[in-house]
C-alpha positions in Angstrom: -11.6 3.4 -9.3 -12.5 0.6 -8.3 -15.0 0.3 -4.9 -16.8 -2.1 -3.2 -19.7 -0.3 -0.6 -17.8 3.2 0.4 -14.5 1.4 0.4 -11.5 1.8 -2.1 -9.5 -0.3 -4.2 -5.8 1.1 -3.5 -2.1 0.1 -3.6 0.5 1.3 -1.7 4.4 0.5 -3.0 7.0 2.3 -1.2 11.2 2.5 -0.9 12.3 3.4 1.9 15.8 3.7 2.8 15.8 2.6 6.7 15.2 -0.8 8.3 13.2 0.5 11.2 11.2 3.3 9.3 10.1 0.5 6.8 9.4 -1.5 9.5 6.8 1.1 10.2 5.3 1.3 7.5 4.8 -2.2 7.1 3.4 -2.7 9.6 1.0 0.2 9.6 0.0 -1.6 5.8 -0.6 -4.9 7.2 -3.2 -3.2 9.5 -5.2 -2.5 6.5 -4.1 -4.9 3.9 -2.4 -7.7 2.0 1.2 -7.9 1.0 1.4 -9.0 -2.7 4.9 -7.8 -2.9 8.1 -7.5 -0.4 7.1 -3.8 -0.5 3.4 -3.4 -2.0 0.4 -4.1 -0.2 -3.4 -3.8 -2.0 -6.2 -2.7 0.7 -9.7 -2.4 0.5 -10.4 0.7 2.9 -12.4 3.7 3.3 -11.0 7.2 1.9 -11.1 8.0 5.6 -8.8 5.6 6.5 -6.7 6.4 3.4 -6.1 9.9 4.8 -4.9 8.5 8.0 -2.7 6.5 6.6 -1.7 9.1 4.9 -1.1 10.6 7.6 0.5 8.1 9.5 3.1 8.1 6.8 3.9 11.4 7.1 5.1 10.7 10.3 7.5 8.1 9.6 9.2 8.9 6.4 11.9 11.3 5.5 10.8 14.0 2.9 14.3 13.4 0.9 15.0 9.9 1.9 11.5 8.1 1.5 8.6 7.2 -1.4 5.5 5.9 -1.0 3.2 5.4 -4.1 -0.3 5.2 -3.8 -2.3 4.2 -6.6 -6.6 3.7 -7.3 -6.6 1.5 -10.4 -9.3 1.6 -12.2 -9.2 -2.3 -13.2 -7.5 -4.9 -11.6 -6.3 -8.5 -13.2 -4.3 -11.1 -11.1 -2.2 -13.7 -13.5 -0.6 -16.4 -12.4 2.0 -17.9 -14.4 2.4 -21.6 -14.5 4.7 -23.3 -12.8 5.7 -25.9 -15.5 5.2 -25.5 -19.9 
């Protein structure tokens, strides 16, 4: 995993099938990271503030309707492609 002092290195993707609920849980992402993606964020945080946003999401999503993947990579590479060849 990858850490920096006691925080983690984590993603968060999610689907979620309803406007509002995935309102929610971007916004709850924001508070604790970047959006790379329309519906990934990476975030630097604490493994207590992991659980609660663990937790948090528990509260918004549906069991049979929502997903939320949460990853710790282990590396991490950014590429950016060029614009022109």
């Amino acid at each position: 995993m990858l850490q920096s002092g006691n925080k983690l290195f984590v993603v968060f993707t999610y689907d979620v099938s309803c406007n509002k609920r995935r309102q929610k849980v971007a916004k709850l992402l924001e508070e604790h990271g970047e959006r790379v993606n329309y519906s990934v964020f990476e975030c630097f945080v604490s493994p207590k503030i992991i659980e609660e946003i663990k937790n948090r999401l528990f509260e918004i999503l549906k069991k049979k309707k929502d997903s939320v993947l949460i990853y710790y990579p282990v590396s991490y590479t950014h590429l950016t492609l060029p614009t022109k060849r």
